[in-house]
C-alpha positions as CSV (number, residue, x, y, z in Angstrom):
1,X,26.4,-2.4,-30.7
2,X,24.2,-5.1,-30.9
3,X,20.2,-4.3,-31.7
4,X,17.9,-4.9,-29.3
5,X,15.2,-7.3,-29.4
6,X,11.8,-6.0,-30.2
7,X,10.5,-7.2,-27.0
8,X,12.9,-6.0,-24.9
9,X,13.1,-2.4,-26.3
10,X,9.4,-2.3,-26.2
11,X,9.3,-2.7,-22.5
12,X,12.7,-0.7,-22.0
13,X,10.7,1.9,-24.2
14,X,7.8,2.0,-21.7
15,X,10.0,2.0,-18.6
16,X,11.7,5.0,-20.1
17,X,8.2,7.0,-20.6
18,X,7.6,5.8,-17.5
19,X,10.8,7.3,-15.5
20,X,10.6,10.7,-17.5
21,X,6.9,10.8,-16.5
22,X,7.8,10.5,-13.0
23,X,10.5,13.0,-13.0
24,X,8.3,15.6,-14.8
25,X,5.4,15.7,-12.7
26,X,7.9,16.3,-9.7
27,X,9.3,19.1,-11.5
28,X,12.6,17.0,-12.1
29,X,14.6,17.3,-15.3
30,X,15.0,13.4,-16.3
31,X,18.6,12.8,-17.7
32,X,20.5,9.8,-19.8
33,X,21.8,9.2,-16.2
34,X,18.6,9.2,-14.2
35,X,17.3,6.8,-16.8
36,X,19.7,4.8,-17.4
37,X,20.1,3.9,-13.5
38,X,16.5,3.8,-13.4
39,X,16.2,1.2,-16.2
40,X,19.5,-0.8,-14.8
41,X,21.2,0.1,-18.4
42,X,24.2,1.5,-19.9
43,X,23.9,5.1,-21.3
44,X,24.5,3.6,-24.8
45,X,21.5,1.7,-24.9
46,X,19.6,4.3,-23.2
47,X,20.8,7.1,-26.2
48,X,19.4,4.4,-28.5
49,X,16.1,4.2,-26.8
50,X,15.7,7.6,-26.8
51,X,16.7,7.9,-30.4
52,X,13.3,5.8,-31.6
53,X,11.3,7.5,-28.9
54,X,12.6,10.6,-30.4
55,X,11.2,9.4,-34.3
56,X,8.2,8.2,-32.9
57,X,7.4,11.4,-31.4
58,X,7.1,10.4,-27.8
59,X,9.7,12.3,-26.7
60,X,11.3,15.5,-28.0
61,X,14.8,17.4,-27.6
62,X,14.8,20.9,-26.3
63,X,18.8,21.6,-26.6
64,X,20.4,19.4,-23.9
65,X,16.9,19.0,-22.3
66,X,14.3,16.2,-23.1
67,X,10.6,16.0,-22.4
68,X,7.6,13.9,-23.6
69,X,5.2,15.0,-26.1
70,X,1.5,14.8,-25.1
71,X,1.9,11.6,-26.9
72,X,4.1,10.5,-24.8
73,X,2.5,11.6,-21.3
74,X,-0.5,9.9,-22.6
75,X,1.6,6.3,-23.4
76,X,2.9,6.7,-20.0
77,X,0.0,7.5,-18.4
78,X,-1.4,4.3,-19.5
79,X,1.7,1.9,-18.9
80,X,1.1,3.5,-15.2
81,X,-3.1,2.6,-15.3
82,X,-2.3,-0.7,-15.8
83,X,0.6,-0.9,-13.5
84,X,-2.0,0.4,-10.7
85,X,-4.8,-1.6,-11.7
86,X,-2.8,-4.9,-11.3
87,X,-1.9,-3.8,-8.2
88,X,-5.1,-3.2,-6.9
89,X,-6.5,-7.0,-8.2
90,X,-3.6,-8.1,-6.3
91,X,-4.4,-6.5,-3.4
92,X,-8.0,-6.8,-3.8
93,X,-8.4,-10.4,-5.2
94,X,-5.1,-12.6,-4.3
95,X,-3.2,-13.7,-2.1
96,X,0.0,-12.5,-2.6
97,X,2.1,-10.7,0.3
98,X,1.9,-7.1,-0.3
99,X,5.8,-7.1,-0.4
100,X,5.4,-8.5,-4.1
101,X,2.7,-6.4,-5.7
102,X,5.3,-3.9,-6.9
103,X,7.6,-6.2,-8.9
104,X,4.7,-8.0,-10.0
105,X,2.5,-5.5,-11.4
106,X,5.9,-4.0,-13.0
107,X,6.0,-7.3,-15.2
108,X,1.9,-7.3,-16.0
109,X,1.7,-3.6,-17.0
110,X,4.1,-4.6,-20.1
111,X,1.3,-7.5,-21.1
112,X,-2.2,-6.0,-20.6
113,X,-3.7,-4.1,-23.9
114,X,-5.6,-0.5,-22.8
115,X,-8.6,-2.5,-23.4
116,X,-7.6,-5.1,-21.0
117,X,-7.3,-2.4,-18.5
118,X,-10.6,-1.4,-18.9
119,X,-12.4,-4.8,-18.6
120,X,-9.9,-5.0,-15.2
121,X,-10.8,-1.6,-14.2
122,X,-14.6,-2.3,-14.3
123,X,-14.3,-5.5,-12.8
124,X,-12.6,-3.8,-9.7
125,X,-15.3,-1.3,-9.7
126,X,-13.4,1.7,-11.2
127,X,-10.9,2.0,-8.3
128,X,-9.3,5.9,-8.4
129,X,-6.4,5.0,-6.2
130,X,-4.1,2.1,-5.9
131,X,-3.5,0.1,-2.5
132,X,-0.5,2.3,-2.0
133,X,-2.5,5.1,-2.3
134,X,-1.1,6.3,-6.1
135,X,-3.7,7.8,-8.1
136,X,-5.0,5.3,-11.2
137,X,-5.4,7.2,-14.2
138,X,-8.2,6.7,-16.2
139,X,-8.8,5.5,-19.9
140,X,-8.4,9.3,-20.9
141,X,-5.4,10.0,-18.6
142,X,-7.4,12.0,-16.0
143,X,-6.9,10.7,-12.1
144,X,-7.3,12.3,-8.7
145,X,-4.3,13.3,-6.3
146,X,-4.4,11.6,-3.5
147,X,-3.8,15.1,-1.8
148,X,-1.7,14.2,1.4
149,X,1.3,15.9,2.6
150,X,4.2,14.3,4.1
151,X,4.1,13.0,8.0
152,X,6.7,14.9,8.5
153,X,4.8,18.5,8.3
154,X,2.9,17.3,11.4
155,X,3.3,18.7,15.1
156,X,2.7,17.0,18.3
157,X,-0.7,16.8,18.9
158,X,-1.8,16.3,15.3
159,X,-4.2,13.8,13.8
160,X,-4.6,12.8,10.5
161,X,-5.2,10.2,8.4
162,X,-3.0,8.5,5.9
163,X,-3.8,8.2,2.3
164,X,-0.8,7.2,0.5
165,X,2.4,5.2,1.8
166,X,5.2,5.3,-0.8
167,X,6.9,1.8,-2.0
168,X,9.9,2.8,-3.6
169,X,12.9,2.1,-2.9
170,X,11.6,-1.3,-1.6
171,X,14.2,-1.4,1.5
172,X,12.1,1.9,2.9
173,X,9.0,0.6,1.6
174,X,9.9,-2.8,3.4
175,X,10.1,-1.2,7.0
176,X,6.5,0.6,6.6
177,X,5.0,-2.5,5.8
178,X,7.0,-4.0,8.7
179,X,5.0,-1.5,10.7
180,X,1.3,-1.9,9.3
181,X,0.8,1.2,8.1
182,X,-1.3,1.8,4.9
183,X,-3.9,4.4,3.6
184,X,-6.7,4.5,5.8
185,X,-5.3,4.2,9.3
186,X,-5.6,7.4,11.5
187,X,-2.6,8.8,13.4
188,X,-2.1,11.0,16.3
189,X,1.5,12.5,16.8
190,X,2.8,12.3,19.9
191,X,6.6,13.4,19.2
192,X,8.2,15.0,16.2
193,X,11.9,15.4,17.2
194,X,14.5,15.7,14.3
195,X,15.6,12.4,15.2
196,X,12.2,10.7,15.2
197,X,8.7,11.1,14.2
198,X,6.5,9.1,17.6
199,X,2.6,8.8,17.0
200,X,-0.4,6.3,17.5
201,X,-1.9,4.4,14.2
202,X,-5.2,2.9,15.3
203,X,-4.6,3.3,18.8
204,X,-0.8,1.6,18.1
205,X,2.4,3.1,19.4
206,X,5.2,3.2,16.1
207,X,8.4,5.3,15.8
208,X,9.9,6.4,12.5
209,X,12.8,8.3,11.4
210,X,11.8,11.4,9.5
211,X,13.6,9.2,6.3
212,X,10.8,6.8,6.6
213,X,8.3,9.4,7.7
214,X,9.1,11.0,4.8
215,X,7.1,8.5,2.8
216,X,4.1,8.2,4.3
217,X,1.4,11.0,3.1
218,X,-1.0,12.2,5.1
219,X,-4.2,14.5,5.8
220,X,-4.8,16.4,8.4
221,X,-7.7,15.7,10.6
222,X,-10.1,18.4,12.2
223,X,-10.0,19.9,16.1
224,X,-7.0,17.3,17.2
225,X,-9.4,14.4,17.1
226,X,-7.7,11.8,19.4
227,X,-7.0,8.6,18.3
228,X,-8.2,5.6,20.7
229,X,-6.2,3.0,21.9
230,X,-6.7,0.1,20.0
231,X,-7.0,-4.0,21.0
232,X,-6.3,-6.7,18.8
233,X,-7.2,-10.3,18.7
234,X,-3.7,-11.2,19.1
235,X,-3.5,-9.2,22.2
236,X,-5.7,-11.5,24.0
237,X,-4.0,-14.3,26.2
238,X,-6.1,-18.2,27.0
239,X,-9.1,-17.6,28.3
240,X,-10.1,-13.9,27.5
241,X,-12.8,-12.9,25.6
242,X,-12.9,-10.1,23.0
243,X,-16.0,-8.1,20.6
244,X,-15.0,-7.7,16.5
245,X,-14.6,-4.4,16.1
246,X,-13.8,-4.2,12.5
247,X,-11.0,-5.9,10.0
248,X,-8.2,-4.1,9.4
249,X,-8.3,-2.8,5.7
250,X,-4.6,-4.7,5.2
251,X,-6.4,-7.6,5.2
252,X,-7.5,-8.0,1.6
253,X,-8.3,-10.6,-0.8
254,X,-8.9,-14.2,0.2
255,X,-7.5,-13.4,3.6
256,X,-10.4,-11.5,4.1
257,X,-12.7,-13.5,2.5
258,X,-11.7,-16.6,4.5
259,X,-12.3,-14.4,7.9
260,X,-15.5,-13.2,6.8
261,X,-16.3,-17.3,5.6
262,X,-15.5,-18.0,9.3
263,X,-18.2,-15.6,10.6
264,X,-15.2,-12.9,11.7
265,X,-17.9,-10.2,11.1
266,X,-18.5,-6.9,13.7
267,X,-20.0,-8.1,16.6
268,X,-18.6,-11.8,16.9
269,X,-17.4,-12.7,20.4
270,X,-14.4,-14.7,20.6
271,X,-12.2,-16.4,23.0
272,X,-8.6,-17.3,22.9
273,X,-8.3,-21.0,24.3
274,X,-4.8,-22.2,23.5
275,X,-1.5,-21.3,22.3
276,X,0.6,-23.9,20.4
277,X,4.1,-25.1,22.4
278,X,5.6,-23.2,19.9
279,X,3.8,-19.9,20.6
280,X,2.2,-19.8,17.1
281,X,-0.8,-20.3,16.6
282,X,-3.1,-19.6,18.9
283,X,-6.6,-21.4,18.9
284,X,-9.8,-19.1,19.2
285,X,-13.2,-20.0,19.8
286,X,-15.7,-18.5,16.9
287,X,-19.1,-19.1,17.0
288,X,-18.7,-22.9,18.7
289,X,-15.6,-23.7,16.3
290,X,-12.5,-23.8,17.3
291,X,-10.0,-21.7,15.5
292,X,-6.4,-21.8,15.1
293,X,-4.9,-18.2,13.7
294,X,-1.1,-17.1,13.6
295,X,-0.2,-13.6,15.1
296,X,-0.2,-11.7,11.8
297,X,-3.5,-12.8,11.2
298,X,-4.7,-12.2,14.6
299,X,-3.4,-8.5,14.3
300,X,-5.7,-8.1,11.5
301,X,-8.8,-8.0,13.3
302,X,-9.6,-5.2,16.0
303,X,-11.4,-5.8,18.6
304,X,-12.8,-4.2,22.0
305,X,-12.1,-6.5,25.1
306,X,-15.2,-8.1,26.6
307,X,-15.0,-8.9,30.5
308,X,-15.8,-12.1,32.3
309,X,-19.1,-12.4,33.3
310,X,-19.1,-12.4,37.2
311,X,-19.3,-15.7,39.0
312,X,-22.3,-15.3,41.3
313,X,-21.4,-16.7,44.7
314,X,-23.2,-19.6,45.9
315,X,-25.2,-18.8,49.2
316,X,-26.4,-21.4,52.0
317,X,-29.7,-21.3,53.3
């Protein structure tokens, strides 16, 4: 069998710690066939892998069984810091769609050193949780849980809040971003049938099957509070007027910074104009500028409508 370049068993290596870290702190029992389906490997290269993990002492053999040393935890634990961390700059301080944080963080956390992390980690303020939700370890291995349970637990009536949306696989992880839901948003159930979980988030109507559901982590809010119904920019049609309300916390990075460099701030009355021929965009007048913003960007930014002041009639004398 032919050996494996240094670079490429190094980041195998870490992918490997990385699986048997997540299985073990789910109470799963990580196999050469969980890891090599994991790592998109054959079982031979995997047996190898495991073989050097085994002489370095990050992994040990218990019979048929293996598990990581505390060496091992702690190298995983650290590949995982830097996986979340990049995630959160992402999320925090580009522009990239959040549909590629995942795979792109998976590449950086093979390339930043522990003391990389930390200068990242400092420079994002010490963030505890990534943008999914996922708990950052820190530079000793310690994190916080984010604590949630899963949507599905909830009854009809409930509220909650969400604090952790799951992104693997990415075709599940897909649909909830399809559907704007991240930690943060509060949600009110108002059906949960086996054949479909119904509920407001911010004041928005979504329906999942309990398979998605299943993913999204939430906790539970006091006394039933009810959820408002909620108004976006986007809702507004040519000609009516709306009050910021806030900015959705999915807009992130230099979105958000380009909204706020507008004057999109609590408070600011706007007023849709025009839509485009094509539908998209729509033009909005913000403090005396006129505006164009697609839909998605529109949704972004909650507002509460503002009526029309009334015309007062003209009277003869």
């Amino acid at each position: 069998m032919p050996k494996l370049e240094k670079h490429t068993e190094r980041i195998l290596s870490e992918d490997a710690l990385k699986h048997m870290y997540s299985y073990e702190s789910k109470g799963r029992r990580p196999t050469l066939q969980s890891i090599a389906g994991a790592l998109r490997v054959s079982i031979n290269t995997v047996a190898e892998l495991l073989e050097r993990l085994v002489a370095r002492r990050l992994v040990k053999m218990e019979g048929d069984e293996m598990r990581l040393t505390d060496a091992g935890q702690n190298y995983a634990l650290q590949v995982i810091r830097a996986h979340r961390l990049w995630e959160r700059y992402l999320a925090d301080e580009t522009g990239f769609p959040e549909d590629e944080w995942h795979e792109r963080a998976d590449q950086q956390e093979h390339l930043l050193t522990p003391q990389e992390a930390d200068v990242l980690s400092a420079r994002l303020g010490h963030p505890i949780h990534d943008p999914h939700g996922d708990p950052i370890p820190t530079a000793s291995g310690d994190f916080v849980p984010h604590g949630g349970q899963p949507l599905t637990r909830l009854s009809a009536g409930d509220a909650a809040r969400i604090v952790h949306v799951e992104d693997e696989p990415p075709v599940v992880y897909a649909q909830l971003v399809a559907e704007g839901l991240h930690p943060g948003m509060n949600i009110q159930v108002l059906e949960a049938a086996p054949e479909r979980i119904r509920f407001l988030a911010d004041g928005r109507e979504c329906v999942l099957a309990p398979l998605l559901a299943n993913n999204v982590s939430v906790v539970p809010l006091p006394d039933k509070v009810t959820t408002p119904a909620a108004f976006r920019l986007s809702d507004l049609k040519p000609g009516e007027t709306g009050r910021v309300v806030s900015i959705s916390p999915a807009c992130r990075g230099m979105e958000r910074r380009r909204f706020m460099d507008l004057g999109i701030l609590p408070g600011t009355i706007i007023k849709a104009e025009m839509v485009s021929p094509s539908g998209d965009p729509t033009a909005y007048r913000i403090r005396g500028a006129l505006i164009g913003l697609r839909k998605e960007q529109a949704a972004m930014i909650n507002i509460e409508r503002v009526p029309e002041p009334e015309k007062v009639k003209e009277t003869g004398n």
